[in-house]
C-alpha positions as a LaTeX table, in Angstrom:
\begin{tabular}{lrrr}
\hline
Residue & $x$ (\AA) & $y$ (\AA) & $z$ (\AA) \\
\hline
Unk1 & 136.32 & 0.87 & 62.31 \\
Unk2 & 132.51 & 2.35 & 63.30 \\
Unk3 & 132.15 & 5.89 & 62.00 \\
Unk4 & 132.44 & 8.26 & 64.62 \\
Unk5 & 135.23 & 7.06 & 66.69 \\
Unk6 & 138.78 & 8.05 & 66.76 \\
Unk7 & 141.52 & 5.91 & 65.95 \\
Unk8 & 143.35 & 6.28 & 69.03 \\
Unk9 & 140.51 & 4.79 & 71.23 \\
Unk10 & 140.06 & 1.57 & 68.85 \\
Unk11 & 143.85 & 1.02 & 69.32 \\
Unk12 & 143.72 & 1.08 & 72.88 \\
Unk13 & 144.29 & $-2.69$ & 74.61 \\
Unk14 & 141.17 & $-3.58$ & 75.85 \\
Unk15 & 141.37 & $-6.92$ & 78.73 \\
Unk16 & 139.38 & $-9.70$ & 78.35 \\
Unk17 & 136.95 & $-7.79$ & 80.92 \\
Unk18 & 135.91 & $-4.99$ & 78.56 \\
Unk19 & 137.98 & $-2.39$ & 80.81 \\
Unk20 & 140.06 & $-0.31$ & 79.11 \\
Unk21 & 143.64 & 0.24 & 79.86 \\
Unk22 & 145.21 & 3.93 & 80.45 \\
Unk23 & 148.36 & 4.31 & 78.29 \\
Unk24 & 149.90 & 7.95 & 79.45 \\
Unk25 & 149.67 & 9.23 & 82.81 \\
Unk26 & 149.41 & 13.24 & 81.28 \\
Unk27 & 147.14 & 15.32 & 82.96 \\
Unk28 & 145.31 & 17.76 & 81.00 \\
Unk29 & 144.98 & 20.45 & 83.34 \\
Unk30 & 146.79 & 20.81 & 87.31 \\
Unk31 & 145.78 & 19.37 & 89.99 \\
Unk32 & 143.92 & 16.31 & 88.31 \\
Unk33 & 145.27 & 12.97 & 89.11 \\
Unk34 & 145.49 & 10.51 & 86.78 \\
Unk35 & 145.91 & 6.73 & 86.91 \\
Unk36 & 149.18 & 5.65 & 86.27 \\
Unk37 & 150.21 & 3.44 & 83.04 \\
Unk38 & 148.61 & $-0.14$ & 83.00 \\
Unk39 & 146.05 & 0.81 & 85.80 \\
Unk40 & 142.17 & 0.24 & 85.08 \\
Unk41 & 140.16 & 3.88 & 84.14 \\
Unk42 & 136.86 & 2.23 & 85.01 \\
Unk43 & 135.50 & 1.97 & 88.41 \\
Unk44 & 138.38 & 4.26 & 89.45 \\
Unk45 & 137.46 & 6.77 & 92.15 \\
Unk46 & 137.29 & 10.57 & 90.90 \\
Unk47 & 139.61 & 13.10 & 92.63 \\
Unk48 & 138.13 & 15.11 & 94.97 \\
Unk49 & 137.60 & 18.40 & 93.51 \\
Unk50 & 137.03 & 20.41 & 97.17 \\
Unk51 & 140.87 & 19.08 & 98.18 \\
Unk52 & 142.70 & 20.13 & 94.84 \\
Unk53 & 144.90 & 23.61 & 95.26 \\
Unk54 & 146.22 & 23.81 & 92.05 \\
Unk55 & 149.77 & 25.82 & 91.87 \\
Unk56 & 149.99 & 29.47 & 90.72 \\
Unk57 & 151.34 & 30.42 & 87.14 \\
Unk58 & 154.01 & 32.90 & 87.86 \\
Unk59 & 152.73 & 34.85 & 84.34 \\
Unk60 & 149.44 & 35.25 & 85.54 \\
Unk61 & 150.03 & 35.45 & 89.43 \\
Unk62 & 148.95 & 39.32 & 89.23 \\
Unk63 & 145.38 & 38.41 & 86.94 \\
Unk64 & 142.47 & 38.70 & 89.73 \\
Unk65 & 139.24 & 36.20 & 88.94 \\
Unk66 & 142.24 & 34.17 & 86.82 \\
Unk67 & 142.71 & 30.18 & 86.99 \\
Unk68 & 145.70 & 31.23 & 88.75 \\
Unk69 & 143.60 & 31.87 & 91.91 \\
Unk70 & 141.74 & 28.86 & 92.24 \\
Unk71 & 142.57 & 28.49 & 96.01 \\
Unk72 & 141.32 & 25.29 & 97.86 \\
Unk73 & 138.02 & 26.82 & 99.34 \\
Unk74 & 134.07 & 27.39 & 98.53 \\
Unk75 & 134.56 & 31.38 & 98.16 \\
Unk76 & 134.35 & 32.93 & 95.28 \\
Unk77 & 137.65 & 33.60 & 92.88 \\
Unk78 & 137.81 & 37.32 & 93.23 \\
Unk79 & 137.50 & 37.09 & 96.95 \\
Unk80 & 140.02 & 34.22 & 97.66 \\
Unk81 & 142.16 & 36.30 & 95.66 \\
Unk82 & 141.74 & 39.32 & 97.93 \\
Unk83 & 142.27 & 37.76 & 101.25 \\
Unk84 & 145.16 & 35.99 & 99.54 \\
Unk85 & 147.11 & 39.10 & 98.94 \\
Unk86 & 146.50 & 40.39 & 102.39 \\
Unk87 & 147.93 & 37.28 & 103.80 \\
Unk88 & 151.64 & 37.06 & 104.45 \\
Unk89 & 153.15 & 34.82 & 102.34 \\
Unk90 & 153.98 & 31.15 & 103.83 \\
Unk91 & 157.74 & 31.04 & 104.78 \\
Unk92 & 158.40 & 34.80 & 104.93 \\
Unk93 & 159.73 & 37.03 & 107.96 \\
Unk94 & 157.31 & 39.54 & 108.95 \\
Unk95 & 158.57 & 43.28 & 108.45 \\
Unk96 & 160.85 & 44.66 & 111.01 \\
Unk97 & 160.00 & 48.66 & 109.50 \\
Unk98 & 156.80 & 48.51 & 110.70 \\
Unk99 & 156.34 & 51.68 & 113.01 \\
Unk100 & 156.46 & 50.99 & 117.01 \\
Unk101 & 154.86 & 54.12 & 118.46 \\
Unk102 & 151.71 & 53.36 & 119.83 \\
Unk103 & 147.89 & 55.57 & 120.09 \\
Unk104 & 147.59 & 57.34 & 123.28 \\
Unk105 & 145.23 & 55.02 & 125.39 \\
Unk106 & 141.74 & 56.17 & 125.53 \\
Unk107 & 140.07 & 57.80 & 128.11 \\
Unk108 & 138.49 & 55.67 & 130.88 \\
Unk109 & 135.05 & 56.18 & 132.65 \\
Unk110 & 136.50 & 58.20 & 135.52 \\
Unk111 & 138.59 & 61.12 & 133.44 \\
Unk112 & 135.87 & 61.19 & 130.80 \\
Unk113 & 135.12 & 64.25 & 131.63 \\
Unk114 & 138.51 & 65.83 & 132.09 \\
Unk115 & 139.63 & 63.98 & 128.49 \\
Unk116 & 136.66 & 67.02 & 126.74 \\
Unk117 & 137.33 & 69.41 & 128.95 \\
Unk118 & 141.13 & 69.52 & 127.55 \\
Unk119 & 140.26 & 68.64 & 124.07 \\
Unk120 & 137.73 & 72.02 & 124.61 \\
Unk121 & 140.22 & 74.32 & 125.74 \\
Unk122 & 139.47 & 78.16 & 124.26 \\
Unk123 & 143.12 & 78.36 & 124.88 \\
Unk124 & 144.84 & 75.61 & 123.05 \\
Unk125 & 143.05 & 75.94 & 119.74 \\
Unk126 & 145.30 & 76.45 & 116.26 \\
Unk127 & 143.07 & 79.76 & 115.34 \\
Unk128 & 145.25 & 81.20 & 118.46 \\
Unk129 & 148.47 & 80.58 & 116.34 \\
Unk130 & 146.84 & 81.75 & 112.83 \\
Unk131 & 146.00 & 85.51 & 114.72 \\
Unk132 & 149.13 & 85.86 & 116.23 \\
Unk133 & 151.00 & 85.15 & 112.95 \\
Unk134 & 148.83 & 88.09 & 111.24 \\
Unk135 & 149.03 & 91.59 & 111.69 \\
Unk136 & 146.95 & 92.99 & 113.97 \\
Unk137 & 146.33 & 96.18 & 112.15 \\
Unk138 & 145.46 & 94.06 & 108.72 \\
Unk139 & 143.45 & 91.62 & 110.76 \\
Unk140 & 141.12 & 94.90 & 112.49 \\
Unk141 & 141.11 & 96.72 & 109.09 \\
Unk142 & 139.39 & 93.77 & 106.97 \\
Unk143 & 137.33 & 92.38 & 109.60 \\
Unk144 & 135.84 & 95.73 & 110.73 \\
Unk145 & 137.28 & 94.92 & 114.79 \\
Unk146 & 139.14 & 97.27 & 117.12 \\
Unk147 & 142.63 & 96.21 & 118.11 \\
Unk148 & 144.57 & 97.77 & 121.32 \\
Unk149 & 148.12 & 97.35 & 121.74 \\
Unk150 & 148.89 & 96.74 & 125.15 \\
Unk151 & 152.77 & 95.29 & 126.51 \\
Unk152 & 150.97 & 91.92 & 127.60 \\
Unk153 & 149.80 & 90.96 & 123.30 \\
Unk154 & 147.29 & 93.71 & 123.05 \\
Unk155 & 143.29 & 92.60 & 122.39 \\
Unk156 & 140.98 & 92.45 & 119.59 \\
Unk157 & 137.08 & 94.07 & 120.71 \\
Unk158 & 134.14 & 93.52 & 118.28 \\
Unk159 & 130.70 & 93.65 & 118.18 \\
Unk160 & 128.52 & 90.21 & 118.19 \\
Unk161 & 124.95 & 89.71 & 118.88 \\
Unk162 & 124.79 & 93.24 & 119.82 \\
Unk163 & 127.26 & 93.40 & 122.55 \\
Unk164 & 130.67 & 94.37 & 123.05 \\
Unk165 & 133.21 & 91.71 & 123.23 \\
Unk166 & 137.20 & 91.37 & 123.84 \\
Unk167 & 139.74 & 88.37 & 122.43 \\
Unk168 & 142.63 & 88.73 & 124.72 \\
Unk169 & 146.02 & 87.55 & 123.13 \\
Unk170 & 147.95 & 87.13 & 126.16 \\
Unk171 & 146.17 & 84.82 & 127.97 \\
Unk172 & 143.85 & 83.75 & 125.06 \\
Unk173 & 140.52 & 84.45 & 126.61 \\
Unk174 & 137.03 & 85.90 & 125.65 \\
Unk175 & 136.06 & 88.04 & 127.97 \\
Unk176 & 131.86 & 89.03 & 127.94 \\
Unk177 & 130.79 & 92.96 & 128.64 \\
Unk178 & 128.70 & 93.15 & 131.44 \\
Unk179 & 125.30 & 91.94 & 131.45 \\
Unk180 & 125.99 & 89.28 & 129.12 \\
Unk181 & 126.89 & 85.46 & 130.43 \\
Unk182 & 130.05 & 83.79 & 129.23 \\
Unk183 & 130.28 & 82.55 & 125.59 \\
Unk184 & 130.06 & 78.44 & 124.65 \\
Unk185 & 132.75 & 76.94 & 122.98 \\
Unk186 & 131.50 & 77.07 & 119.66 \\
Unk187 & 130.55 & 81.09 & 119.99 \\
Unk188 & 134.30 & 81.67 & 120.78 \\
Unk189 & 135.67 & 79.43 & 118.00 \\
Unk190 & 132.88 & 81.72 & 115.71 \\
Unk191 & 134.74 & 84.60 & 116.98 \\
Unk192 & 138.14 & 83.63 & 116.36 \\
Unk193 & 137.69 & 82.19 & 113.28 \\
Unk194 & 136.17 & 85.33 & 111.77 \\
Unk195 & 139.23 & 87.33 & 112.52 \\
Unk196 & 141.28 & 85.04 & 110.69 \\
Unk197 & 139.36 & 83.86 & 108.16 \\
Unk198 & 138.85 & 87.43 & 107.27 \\
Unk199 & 142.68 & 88.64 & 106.71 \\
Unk200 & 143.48 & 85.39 & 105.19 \\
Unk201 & 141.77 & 86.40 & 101.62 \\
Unk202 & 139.47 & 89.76 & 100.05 \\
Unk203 & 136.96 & 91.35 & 102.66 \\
Unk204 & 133.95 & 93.03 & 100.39 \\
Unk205 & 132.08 & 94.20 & 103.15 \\
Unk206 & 128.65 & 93.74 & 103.55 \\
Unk207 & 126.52 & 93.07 & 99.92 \\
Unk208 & 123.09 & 94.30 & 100.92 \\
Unk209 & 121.53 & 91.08 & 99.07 \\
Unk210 & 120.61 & 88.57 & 101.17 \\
Unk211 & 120.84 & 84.26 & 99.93 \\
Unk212 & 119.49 & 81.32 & 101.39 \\
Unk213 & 121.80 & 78.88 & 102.91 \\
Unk214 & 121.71 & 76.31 & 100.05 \\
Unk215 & 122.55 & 78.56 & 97.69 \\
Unk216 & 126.06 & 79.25 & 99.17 \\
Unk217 & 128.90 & 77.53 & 98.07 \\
Unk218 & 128.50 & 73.44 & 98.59 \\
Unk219 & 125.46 & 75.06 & 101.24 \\
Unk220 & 122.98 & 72.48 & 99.47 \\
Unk221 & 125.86 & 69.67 & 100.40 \\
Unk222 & 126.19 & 70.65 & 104.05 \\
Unk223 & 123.40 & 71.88 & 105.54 \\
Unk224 & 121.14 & 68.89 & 105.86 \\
Unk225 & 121.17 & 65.64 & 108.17 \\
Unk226 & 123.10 & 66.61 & 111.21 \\
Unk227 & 123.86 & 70.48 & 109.95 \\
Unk228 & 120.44 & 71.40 & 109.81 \\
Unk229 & 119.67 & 74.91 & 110.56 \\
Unk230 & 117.87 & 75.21 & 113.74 \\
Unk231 & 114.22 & 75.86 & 112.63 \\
Unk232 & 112.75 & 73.70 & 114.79 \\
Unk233 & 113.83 & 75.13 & 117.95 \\
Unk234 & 113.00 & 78.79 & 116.93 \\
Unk235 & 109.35 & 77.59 & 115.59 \\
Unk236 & 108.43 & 75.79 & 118.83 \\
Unk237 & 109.94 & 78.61 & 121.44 \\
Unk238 & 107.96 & 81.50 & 119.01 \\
Unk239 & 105.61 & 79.78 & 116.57 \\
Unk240 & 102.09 & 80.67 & 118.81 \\
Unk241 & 103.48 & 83.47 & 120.34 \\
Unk242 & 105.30 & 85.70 & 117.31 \\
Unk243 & 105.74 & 88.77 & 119.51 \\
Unk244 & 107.66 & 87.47 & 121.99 \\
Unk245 & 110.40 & 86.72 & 119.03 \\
Unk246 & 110.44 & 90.23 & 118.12 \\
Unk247 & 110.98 & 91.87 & 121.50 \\
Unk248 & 113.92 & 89.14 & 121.86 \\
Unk249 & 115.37 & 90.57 & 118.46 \\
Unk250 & 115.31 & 94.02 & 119.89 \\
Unk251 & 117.14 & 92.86 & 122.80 \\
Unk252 & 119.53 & 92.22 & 120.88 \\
Unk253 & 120.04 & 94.67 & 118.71 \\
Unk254 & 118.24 & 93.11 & 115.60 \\
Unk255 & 116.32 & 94.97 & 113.06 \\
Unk256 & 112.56 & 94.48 & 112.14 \\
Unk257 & 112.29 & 94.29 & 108.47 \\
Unk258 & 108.89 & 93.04 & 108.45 \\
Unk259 & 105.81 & 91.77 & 110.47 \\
Unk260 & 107.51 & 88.60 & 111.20 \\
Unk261 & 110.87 & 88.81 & 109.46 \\
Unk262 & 113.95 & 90.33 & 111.32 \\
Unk263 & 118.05 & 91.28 & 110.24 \\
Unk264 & 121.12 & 91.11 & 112.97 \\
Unk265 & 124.35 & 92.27 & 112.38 \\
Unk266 & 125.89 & 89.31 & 114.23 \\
Unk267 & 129.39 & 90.36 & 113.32 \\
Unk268 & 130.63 & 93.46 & 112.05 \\
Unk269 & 130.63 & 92.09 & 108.19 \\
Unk270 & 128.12 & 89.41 & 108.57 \\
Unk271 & 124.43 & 89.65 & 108.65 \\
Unk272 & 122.09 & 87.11 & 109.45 \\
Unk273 & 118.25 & 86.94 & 108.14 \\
Unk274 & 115.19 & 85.07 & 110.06 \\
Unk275 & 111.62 & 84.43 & 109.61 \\
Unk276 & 108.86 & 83.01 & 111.16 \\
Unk277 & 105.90 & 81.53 & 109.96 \\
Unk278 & 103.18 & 80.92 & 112.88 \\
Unk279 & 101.19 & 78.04 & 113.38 \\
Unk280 & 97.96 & 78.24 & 112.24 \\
Unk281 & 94.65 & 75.55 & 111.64 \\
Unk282 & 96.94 & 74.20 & 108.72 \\
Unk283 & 100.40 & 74.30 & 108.98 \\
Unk284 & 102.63 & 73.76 & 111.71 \\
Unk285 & 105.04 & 76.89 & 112.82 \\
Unk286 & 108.29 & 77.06 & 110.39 \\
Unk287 & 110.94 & 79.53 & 110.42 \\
Unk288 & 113.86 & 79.58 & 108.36 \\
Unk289 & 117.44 & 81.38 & 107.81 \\
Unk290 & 119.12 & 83.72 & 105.13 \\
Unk291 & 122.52 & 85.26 & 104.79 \\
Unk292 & 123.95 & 88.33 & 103.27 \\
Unk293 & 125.68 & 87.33 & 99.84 \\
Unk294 & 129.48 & 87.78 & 101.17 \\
Unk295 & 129.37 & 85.63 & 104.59 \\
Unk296 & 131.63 & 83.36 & 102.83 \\
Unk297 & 134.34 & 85.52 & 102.99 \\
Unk298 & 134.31 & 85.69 & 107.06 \\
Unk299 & 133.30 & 82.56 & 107.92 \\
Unk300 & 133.16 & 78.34 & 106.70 \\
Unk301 & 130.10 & 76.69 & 106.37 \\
Unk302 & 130.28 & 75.27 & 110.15 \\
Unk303 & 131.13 & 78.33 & 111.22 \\
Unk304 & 127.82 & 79.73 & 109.79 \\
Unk305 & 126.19 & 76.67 & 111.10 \\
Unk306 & 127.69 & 77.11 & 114.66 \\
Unk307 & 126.71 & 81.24 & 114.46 \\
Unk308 & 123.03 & 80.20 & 113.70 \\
Unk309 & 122.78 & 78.17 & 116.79 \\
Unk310 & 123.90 & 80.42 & 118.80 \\
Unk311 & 121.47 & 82.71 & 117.49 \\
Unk312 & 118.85 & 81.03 & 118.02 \\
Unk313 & 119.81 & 80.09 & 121.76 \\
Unk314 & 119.95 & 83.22 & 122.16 \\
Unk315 & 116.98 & 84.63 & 121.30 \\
Unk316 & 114.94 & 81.90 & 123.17 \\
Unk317 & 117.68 & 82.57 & 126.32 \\
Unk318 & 116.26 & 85.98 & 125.93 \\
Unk319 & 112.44 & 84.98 & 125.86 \\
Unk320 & 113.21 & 82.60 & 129.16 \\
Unk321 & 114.37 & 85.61 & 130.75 \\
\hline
\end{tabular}
């Protein structure tokens, strides 16, 4: 026997040909095919690897990237596997508990406009249902607003932006003093929200130390990308013309802490800082935003972010005028 070769292949019947001759038909692994018993091994064509789907072992059926999920396909193991568990499996009914209540269609072209209008009714928000399930006399005492009982729900008046303004809870309006136009959307939500927000936990008042926006709770999180503070807008309207900023702060009731550096009492307990840095041969204009320590307590971060845009739109409303 020549060294190196096992004694099973030197007893194998070899034909006259030199072609071996395949005892067993056992395939080493699934999926291979064999030749039969007394076929010839040589010049036999090899299986076609791309057709083979071998079977899955029922102890390893739940192993991802296992030899369990070869699947019949050029993509890779971990991904056949995934797309195999979201498809239904051959043979079985599809579920009958699946829910059968369908989306509201959306809006077409033509009631586009009537779709926001409804989703941006003053009157339909969930801050209405909040006040009226507070007490009125707990929700005026931490917020710093005046309440007046009436028959009809009574009303909630408090001062914003230096002006006098009423939340009816009847007919769940804003209604402006005189002088002043109507309120956006987001100004009323502001003014809502701060009543509740302030009965629903402690009201410290005002702190007398003034923070920058990013150093509020999550503040370095939120306000950047599409919350960032309008500086921009207030730099452009005032940046060459700085006085025209400060008589639109006195218009509005803000106080002048500086040469170019102003404080409004927006809401009774919240206090809003802005600056202004002028252009000059150098630098563009900048201005930028601070807030008393304690505005968390009376208002969310988008409620601060919604309050400083109105802010500003105001003040430049006022400079237009």
């Amino acid at each position: 026997m020549p060294i190196g070769l096992p004694s099973a292949a030197m007893s194998r019947p070899v034909r006259p040909d030199g072609a071996r001759v395949c005892l067993r038909a056992t395939a080493r692994k699934p999926g291979h095919e064999f030749p039969e018993a007394g076929q010839l091994v040589r010049n036999s064509p090899a299986p076609d690897r791309t057709e083979i789907s071998r079977p899955r072992h029922p102890a390893r059926s739940s192993k991802i990237g296992s030899r369990a999920h070869r699947v019949p396909c050029r993509m890779p193991i971990g991904q056949a596997a995934f797309f195999r568990r979201l498809a239904p499996t051959v043979g079985q009914n599809p579920p009958t508990d699946l829910p059968t209540e369908r989306l509201p269609p959306m809006p077409s072209q033509s009631n586009a406009q009537s779709y926001v209008s409804a989703r941006q009714d003053f009157s339909r928000h969930p801050h209405w249902d909040d006040l009226l399930a507070l007490d009125p006399s707990v929700v005026a005492e931490k917020s710093g607003a005046s309440y007046e009982a009436s028959d009809g729900g009574g009303a909630f008046g408090m001062d914003f932006m230096g002006a006098r303004y009423r939340l009816n809870l009847a007919d769940r309006t804003a209604v402006s003093p005189p002088g002043r136009s109507e309120l956006d959307y987001n100004a009323k939500i502001v003014l809502l929200a701060y009543l509740v927000k302030s009965a629903a936990g402690p009201s410290p008042g005002l702190s007398g130390r003034e923070v920058g926006p990013h150093s509020l709770p999550c503040g370095d999180l939120f306000f950047k990308g599409p919350h960032e503070l309008p500086k921009a807008p207030l730099a452009k309207a005032f940046g060459s013309d700085p006085g025209a900023l400060a008589r639109a702060s006195a218009a509005i009731g803000a106080e002048t802490l500086g040469a170019l550096a102003w404080k409004a009492r927006v809401l009774p307990k919240v206090e809003v800082y802005y600056y202004l840095d002028p252009a000059d041969d150098e630098f563009p204009a900048d201005a930028r935003y601070n807030y008393d320590a304690n505005v968390c307590y009376y208002l969310s971060l988008d409620m601060i972010f919604a309050l400083t845009n109105f802010l500003a739109q105001l003040l430049i409303s006022v400079k237009e005028t």
